[in-house]
Every structure is written in structure tokens, then in C-alpha cells.
BALOBA-1460 file (C-alpha; in Angstrom, 3 decimals):
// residues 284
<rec num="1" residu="x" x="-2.791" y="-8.187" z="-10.921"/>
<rec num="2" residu="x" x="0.032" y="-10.862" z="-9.843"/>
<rec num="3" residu="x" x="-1.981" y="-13.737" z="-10.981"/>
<rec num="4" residu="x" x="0.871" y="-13.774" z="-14.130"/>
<rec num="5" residu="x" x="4.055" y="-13.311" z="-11.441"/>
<rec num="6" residu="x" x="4.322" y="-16.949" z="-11.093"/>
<rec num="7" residu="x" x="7.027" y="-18.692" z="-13.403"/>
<rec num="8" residu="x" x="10.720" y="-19.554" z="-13.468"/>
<rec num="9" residu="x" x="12.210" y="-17.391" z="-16.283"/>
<rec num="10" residu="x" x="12.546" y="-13.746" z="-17.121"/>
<rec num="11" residu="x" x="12.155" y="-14.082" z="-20.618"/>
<rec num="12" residu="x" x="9.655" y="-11.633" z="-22.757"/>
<rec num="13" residu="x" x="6.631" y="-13.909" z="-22.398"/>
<rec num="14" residu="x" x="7.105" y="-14.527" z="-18.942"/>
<rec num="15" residu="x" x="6.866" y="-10.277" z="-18.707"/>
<rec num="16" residu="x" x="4.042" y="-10.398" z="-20.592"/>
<rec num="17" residu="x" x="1.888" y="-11.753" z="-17.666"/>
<rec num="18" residu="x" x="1.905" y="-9.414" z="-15.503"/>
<rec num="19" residu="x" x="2.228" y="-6.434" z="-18.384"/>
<rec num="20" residu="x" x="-1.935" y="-7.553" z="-19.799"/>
<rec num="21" residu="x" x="-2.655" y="-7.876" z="-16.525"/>
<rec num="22" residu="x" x="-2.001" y="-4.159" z="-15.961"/>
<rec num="23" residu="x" x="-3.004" y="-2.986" z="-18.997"/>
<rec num="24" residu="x" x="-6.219" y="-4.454" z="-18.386"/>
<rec num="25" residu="x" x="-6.679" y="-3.108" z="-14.925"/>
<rec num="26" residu="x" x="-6.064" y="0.700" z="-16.653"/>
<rec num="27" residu="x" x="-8.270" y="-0.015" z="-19.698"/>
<rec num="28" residu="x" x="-11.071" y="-1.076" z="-17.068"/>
<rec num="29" residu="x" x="-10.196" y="2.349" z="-15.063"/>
<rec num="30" residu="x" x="-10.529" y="4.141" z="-18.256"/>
<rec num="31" residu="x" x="-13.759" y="2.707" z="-19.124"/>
<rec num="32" residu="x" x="-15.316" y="4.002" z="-16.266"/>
<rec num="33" residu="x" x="-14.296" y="7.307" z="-16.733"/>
<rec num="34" residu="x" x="-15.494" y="7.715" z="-19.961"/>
<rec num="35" residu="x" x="-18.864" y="6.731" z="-18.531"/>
<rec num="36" residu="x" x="-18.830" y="9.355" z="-16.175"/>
<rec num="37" residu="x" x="-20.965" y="12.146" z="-16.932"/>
<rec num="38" residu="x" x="-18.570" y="15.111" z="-18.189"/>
<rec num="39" residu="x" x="-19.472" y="17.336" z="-14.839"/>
<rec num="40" residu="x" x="-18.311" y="14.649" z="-12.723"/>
<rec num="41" residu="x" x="-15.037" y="13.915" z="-14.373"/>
<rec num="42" residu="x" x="-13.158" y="17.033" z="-12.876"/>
<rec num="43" residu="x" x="-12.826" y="15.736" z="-9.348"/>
<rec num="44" residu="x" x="-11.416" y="12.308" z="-11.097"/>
<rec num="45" residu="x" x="-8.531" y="14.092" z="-12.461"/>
<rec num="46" residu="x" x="-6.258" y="13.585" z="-9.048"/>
<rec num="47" residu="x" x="-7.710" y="10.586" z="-8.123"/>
<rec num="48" residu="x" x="-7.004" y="8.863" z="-12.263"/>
<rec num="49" residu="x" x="-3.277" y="10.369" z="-11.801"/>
<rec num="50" residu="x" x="-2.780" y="8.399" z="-8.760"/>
<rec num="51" residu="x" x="-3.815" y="5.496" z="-10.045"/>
<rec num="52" residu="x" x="-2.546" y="5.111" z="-13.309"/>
<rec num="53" residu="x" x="0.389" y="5.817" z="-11.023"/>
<rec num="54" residu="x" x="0.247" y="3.006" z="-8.802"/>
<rec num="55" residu="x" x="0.090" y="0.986" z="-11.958"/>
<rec num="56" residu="x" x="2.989" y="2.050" z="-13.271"/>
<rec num="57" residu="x" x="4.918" y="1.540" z="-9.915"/>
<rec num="58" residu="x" x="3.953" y="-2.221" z="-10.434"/>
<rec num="59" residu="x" x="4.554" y="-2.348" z="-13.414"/>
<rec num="60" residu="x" x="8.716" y="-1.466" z="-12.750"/>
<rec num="61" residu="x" x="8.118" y="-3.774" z="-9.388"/>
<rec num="62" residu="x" x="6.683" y="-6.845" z="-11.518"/>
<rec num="63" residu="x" x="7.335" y="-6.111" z="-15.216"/>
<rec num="64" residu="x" x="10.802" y="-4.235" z="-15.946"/>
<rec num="65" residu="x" x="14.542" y="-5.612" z="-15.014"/>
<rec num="66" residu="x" x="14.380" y="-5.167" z="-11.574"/>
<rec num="67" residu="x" x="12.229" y="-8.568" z="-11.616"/>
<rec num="68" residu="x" x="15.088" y="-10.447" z="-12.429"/>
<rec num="69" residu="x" x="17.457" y="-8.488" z="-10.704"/>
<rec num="70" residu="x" x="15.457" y="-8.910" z="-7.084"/>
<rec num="71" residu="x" x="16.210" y="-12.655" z="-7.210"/>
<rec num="72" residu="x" x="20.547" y="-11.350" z="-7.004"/>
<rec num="73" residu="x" x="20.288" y="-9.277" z="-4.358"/>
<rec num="74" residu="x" x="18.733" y="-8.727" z="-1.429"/>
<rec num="75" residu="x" x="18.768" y="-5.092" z="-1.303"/>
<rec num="76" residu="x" x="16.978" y="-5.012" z="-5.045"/>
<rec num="77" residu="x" x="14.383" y="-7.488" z="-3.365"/>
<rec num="78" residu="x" x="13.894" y="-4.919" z="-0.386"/>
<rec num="79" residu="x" x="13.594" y="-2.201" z="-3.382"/>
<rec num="80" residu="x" x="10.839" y="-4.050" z="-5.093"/>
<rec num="81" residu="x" x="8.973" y="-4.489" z="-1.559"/>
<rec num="82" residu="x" x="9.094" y="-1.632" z="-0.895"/>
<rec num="83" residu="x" x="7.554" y="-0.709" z="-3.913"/>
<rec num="84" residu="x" x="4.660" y="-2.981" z="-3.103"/>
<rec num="85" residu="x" x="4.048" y="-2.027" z="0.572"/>
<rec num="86" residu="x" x="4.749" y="1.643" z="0.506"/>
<rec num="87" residu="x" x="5.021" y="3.010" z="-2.787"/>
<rec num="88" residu="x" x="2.089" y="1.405" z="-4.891"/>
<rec num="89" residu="x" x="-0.635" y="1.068" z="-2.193"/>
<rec num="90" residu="x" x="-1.678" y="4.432" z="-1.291"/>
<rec num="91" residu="x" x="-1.666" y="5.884" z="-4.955"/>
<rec num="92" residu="x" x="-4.082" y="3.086" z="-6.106"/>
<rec num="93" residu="x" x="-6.369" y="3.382" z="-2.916"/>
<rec num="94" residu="x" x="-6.315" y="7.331" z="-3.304"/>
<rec num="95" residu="x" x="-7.577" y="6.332" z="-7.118"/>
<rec num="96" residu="x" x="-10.827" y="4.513" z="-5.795"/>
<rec num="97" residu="x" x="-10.120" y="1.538" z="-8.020"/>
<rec num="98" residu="x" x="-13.055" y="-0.394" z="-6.446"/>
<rec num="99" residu="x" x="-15.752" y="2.412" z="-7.189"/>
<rec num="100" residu="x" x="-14.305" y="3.047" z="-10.691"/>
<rec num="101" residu="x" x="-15.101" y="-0.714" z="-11.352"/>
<rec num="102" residu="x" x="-18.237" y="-0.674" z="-10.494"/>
<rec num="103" residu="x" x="-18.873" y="1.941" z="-12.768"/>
<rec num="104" residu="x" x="-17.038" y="0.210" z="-15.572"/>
<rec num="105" residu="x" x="-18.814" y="-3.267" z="-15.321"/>
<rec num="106" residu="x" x="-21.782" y="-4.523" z="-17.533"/>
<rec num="107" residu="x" x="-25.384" y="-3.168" z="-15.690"/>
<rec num="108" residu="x" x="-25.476" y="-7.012" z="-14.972"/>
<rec num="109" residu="x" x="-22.769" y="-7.335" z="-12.956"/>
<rec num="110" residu="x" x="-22.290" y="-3.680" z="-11.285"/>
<rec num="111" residu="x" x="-25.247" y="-3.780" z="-9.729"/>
<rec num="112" residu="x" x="-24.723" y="-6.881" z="-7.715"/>
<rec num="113" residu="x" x="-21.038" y="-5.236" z="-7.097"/>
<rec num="114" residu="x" x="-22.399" y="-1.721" z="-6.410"/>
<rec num="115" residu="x" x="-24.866" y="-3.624" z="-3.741"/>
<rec num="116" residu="x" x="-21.722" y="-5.377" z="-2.137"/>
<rec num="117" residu="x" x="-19.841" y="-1.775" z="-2.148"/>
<rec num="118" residu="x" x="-22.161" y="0.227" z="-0.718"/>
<rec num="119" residu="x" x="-24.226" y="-1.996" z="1.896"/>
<rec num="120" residu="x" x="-20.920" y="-3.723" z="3.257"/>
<rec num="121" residu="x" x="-18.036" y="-0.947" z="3.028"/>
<rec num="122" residu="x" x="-19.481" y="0.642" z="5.581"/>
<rec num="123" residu="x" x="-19.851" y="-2.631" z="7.772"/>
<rec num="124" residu="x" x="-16.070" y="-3.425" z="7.121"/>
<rec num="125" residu="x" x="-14.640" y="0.094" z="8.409"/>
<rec num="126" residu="x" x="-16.612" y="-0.549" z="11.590"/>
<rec num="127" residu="x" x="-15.419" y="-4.156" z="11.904"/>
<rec num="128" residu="x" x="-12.009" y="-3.245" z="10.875"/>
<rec num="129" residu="x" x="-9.924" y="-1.690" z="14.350"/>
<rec num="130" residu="x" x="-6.378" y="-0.543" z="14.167"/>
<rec num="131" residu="x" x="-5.312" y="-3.369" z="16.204"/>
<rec num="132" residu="x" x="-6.455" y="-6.143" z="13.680"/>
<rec num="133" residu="x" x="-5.330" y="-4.181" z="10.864"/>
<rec num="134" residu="x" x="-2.049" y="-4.081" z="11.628"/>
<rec num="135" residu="x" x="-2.142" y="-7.770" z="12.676"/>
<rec num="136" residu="x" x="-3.213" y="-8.597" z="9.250"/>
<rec num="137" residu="x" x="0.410" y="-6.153" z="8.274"/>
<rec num="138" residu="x" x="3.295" y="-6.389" z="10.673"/>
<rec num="139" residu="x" x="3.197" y="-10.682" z="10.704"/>
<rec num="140" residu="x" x="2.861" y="-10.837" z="6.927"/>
<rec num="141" residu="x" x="6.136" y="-7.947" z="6.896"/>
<rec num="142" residu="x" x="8.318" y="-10.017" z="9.292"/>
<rec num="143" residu="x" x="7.230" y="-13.442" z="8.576"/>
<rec num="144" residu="x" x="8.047" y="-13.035" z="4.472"/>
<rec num="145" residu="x" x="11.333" y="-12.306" z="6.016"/>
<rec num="146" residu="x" x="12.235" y="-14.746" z="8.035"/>
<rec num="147" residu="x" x="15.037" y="-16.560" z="6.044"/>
<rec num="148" residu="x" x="13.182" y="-19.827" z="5.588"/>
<rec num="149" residu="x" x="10.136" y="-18.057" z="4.267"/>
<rec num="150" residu="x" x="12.145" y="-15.454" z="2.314"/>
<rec num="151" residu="x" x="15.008" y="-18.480" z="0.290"/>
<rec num="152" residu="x" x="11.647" y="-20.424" z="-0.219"/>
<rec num="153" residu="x" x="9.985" y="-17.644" z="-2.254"/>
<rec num="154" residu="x" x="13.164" y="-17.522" z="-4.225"/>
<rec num="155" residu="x" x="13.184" y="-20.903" z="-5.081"/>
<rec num="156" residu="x" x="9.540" y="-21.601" z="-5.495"/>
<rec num="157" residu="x" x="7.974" y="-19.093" z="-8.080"/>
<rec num="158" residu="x" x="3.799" y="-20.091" z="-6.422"/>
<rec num="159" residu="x" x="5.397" y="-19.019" z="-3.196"/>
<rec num="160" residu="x" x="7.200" y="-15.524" z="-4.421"/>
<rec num="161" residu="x" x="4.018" y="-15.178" z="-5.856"/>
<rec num="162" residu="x" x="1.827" y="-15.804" z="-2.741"/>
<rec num="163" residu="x" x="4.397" y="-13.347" z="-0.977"/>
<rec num="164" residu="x" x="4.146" y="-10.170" z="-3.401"/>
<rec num="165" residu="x" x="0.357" y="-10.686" z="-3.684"/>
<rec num="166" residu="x" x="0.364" y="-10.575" z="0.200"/>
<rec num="167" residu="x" x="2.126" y="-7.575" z="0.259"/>
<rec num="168" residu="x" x="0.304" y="-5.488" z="-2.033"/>
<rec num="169" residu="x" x="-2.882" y="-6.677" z="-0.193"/>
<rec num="170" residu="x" x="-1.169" y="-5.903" z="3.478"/>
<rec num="171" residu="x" x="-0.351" y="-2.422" z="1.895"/>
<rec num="172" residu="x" x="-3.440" y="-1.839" z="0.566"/>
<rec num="173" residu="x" x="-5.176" y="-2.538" z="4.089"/>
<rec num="174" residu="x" x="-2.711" y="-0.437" z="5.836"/>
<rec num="175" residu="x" x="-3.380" y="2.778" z="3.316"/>
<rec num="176" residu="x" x="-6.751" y="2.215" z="2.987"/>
<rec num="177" residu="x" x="-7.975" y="2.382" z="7.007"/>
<rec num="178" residu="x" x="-5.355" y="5.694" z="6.695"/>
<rec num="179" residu="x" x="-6.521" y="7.450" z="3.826"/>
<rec num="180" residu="x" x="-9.665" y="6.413" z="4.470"/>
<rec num="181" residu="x" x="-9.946" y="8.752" z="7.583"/>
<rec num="182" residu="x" x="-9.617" y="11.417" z="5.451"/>
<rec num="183" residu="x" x="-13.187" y="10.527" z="4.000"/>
<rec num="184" residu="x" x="-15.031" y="9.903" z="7.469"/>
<rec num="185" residu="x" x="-13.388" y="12.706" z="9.200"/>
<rec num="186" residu="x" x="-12.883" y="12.376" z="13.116"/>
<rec num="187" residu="x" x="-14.464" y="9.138" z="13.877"/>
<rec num="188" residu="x" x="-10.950" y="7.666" z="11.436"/>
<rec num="189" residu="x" x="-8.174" y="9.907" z="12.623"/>
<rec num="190" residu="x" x="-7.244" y="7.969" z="15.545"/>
<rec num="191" residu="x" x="-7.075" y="4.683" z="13.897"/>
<rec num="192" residu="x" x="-5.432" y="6.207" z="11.032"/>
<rec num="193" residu="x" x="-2.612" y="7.605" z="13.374"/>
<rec num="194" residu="x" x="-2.635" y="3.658" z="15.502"/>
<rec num="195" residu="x" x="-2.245" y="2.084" z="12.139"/>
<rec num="196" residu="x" x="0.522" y="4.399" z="10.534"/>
<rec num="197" residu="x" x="2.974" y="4.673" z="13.698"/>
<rec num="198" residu="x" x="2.199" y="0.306" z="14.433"/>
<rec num="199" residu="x" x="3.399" y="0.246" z="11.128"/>
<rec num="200" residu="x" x="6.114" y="2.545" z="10.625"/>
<rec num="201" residu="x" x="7.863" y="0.878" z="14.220"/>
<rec num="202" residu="x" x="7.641" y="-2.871" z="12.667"/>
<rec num="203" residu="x" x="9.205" y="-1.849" z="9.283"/>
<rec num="204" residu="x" x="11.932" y="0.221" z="11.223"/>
<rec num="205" residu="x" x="12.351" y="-2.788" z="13.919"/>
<rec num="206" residu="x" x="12.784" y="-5.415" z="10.816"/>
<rec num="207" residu="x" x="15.217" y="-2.677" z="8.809"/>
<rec num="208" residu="x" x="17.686" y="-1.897" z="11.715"/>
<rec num="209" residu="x" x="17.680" y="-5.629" z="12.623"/>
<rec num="210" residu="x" x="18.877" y="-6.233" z="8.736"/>
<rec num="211" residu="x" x="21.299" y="-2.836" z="9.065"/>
<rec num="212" residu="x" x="22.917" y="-4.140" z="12.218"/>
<rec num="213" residu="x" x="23.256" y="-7.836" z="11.903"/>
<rec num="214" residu="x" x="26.903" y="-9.018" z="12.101"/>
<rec num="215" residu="x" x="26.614" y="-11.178" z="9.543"/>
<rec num="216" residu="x" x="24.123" y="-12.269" z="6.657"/>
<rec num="217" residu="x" x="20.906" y="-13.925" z="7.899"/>
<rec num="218" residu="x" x="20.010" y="-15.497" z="4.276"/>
<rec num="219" residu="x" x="22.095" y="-18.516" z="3.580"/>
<rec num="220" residu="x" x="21.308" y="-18.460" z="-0.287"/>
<rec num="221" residu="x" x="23.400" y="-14.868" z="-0.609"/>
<rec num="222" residu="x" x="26.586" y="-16.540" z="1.106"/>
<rec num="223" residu="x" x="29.451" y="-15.956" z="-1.194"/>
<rec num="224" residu="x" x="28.170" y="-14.291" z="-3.543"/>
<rec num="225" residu="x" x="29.008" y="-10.743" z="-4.576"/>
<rec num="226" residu="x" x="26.335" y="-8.404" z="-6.917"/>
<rec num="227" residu="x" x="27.240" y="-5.091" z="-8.367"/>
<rec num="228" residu="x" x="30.485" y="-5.362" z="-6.217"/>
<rec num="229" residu="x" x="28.571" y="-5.512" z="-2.952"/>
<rec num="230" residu="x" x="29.069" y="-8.853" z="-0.716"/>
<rec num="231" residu="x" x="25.847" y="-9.956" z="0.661"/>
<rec num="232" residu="x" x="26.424" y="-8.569" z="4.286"/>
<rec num="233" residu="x" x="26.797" y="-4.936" z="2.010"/>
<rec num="234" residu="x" x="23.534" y="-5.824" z="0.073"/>
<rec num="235" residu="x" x="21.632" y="-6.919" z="3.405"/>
<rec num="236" residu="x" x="22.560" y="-3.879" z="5.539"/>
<rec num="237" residu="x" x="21.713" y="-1.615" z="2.529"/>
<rec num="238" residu="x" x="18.262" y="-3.676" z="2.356"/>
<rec num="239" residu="x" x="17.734" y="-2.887" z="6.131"/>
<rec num="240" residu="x" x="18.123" y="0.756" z="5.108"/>
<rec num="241" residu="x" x="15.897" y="0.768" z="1.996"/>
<rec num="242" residu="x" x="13.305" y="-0.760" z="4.576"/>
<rec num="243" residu="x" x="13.859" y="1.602" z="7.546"/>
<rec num="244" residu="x" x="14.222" y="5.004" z="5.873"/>
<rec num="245" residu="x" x="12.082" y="5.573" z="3.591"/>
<rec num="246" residu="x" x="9.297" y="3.840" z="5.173"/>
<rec num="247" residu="x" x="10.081" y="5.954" z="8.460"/>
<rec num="248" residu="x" x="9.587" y="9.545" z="6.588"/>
<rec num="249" residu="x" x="6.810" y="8.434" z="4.198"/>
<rec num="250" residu="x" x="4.846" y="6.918" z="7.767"/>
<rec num="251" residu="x" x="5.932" y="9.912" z="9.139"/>
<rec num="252" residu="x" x="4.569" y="12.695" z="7.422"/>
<rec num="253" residu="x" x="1.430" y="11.089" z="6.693"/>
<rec num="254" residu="x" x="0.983" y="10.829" z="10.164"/>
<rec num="255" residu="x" x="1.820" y="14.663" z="10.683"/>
<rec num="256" residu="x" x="-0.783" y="15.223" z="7.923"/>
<rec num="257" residu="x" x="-3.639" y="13.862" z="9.354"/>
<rec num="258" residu="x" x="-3.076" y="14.777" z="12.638"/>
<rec num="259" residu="x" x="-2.586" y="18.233" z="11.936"/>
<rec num="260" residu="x" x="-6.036" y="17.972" z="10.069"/>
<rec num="261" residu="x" x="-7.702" y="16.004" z="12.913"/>
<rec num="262" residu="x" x="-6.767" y="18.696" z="15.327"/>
<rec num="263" residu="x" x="-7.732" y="21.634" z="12.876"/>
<rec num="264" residu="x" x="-11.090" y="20.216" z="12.551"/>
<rec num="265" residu="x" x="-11.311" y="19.712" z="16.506"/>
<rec num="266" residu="x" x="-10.149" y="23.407" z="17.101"/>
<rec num="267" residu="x" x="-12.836" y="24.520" z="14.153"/>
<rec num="268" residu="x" x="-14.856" y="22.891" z="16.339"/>
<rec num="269" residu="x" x="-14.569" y="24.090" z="19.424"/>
<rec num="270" residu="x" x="-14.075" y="27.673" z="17.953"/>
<rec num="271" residu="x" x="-17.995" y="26.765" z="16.674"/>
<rec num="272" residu="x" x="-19.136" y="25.692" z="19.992"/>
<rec num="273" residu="x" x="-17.438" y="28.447" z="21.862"/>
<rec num="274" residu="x" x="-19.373" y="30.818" z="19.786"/>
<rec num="275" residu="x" x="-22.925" y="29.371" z="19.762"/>
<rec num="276" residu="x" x="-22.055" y="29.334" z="23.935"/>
<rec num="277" residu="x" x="-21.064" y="33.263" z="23.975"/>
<rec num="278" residu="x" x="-24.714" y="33.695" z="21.632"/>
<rec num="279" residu="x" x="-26.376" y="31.775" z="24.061"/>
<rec num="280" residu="x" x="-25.483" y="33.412" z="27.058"/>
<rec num="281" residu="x" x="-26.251" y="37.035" z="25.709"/>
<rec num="282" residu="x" x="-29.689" y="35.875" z="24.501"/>
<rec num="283" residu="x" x="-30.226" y="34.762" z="28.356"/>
<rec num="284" residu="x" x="-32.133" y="38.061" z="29.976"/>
């Protein structure tokens, strides 16, 4: 999808890009579910919602003004990554893009993909640990922000592409291990909870060191005011943008599945109380 984000202008065709791209990704996600059989579609309703959602959040992070306007100021660039770590991620995993694909491809080609899907998904979410999952998150998170990384994707449009695409694929991984518990029940929940707090603490940690800096840390903002904010302003409002909403969103997904891990281990107990009570008054 960010194969298009590289170039120098803002112009209409540079848009463009990054506008087929998406379109493309929805008309593929349509295709499938129009091959769906019609009984099967009604589950797909929430699941098509959230993805043609997540689209549409990349589409204002990648396609719309705020593009152009991320380059000014360093709190609109914090906007627009949040918007690719937090916002987009989970809505487009929730949609179950990679299934939906598979079901959209030529017989030719989903078989070979279904194959893949099927026989190694499974192998990857055993492989996968919360440990090496946030490895592959926190780094990319901090290091992107480090101001030599950060003024280099600025000035070099391959590298602010290789940063966005990183992002969306760091979100992705994050949101997908989560959600993903949700689907394989109580052997997930704990790495779902290790992954969301490891995350939500290095997002807060890089937001309240951008809040409470003394002065800017990016030498390309100095001097320069945007929207009548100097770049300290823009930079401490960045390191809120990062640490707030992140924070809640982390938050309460956390509270949701552990609230449902610990219904479904009190269901279970409740069960194995009872077959214990029916047992001992079937003993003479």
C-alpha cells in the first residue's frame, strides 16, 4: 500500500499513488466478498466495516493534506504516526485482509496462498513470543525517532517511505498477536496482555521524553514557527499526541481481554467445580 509514498512533491499525481493503491486493496476486499456464498456473508459485515475503515484511515495518513502538512510540523508528523501505528492497524487486522485475499485471487494463485495461510499461520503464532514481537515494535518506534533517523526521512522521500511502511508493518504485528488472542482463546491472552502493556510503556516513555524536553531535539524545526506554534510548542504537543492516546487505546484493550481471559477461566472453573460436586455424589 506505500509502494506510491515515495516522491518529492505533493502535487495531484504524486496523491494519486498511494490513492490506486488503496482503491485497489478495497476492490480486491470486495471481490472476495462477493464470492462468498450469501450465508456466509453476515459474519463479514463487522469485519468489511473495519477494514474499509483502516483504509480510509490511510488514506487521510498518506493521501489527503495532512501529507504535506507532516513534513511542517512535528506534531502533524506524530498525528500521521499515530495514525499508522495505532489507528489503522487493528481495524485492518480485525478485517482479515489476508483470508479475504485468498478468497479473491485466481484458483491458480489462491491455492498456493491458501496452502501458505493455513499450513504456516499456525507455525508463526507459535514461533512468534511476546518478547520478539515487541522487539520487532519498540526499536522500530524509538529508532524512527531518533533525530538523525527522523530529519533523514524528511529529506529523503525512499527513507520516509521505508519508515511509514515500517510502521504500519510494526503495528500490524503488535495488533495482530493481540487480537489474535481473541481467536485462540487462553493459550493468547497472556501474550496479548505482554505485548499491549511492552507497548503502551515504550510509546509513553518516547512521548513524555518529547513533552518534557527543554528544548527541541530536531535541528530541522529550529526557527521555524507553524500554525503559530514554535517548534518546542509543536514537539511537546507531538510527545502528547504520542503518549495519550496511545496510553488509553493500549489501555482498554488490555482491560478487554483480560476481563475476557479471566471470565473464561472462572467459566471454567465454575465447569470443573461442578463435574467435581457430580462426581463425588455418584461415589457410594
Amino acid at each position: 500500500m506505500l509502494l506510491a509514498h515515495a516522491g518529492g512533491d505533493h502535487s495531484l499525481t504524486y496523491l494519486a499513488g498511494p490513492i490506486l493503491t488503496l482503491a485497489l486493496a478495497a476492490a480486491l476486499y470486495a471481490r472476495g466478498l462477493s464470492r462468498l456464498p450469501a450465508q456466509a456473508r453476515g459474519p463479514w459485515i463487522p469485519r468489511t466495516l473495519a477494514f474499509y475503515s483502516g483504509l480510509l484511515i490511510l488514506g487521510v495518513a498518506l493521501a489527503s493534506p495532512l501529507e504535506s502538512a507532516a513534513e511542517k510540523a512535528l506534531s502533524l508528523h506524530m498525528v500521521q504516526h499515530v495514525l499508522l501505528l495505532l489507528a489503522a492497524p487493528p481495524l485492518l487486522v480485525l478485517g482479515r485482509p489476508v483470508t479475504m485475499a485468498a478468497i479473491a485471487l485466481p484458483a491458480r494463485w489462491s491455492q498456493s496462498f491458501r496452502y501458505v495461510r493455513t499450513k504456516r499461520s499456525g507455525e508463526m503464532r507459535t514461533q512468534i513470543r511476546p518478547v520478539q514481537a515487541w522487539l520487532l515494535t519498540a526499536p522500530v518506534l524509538w529508532a524512527w525517532h531518533l533525530p538523525g533517523a527522523y530529519e533523514t526521512a524528511i529529506a529523503q522521500p525512499v527513507v520516509h517511505l521505508a519508515e511509514h511502511a515500517t510502521f504500519l508493518a510494526a503495528g500490524a504485528t503488535v495488533w495482530a498477536v493481540a487480537l489474535g488472542s481473541l481467536r485462540h482463546h487462553r493459550r493468547s491472552y497472556g501474550s496479548a496482555v505482554v505485548i499491549l502493556l511492552g507497548t503502551s510503556l515504550a510509546s509513553a516513555a518516547l512521548g513524555a521524553l518529547l513533552t518534557f524536553a527543554p528544548e527541541s531535539i530536531y535541528p530541522i524545526y529550529d526557527g521555524q514557527a507553524y500554525l503559530g506554534l514554535t517548534a518546542l510548542e509543536h514537539q511537546q504537543l507531538a510527545g502528547v499526541i504520542m503518549w495519550v492516546p496511545g496510553s488509553i487505546v493500549y489501555a482498554l484493550t488490555t482491560a478487554w481481554i483480560g476481563l475476557t481471559w479471566f471470565r473464561q477461566l472462572d467459566g471454567q472453573a465454575e465447569k470443573a467445580g461442578g463435574a467435581a460436586l457430580v462426581s463425588g455424589r455418584a461415589q457410594p
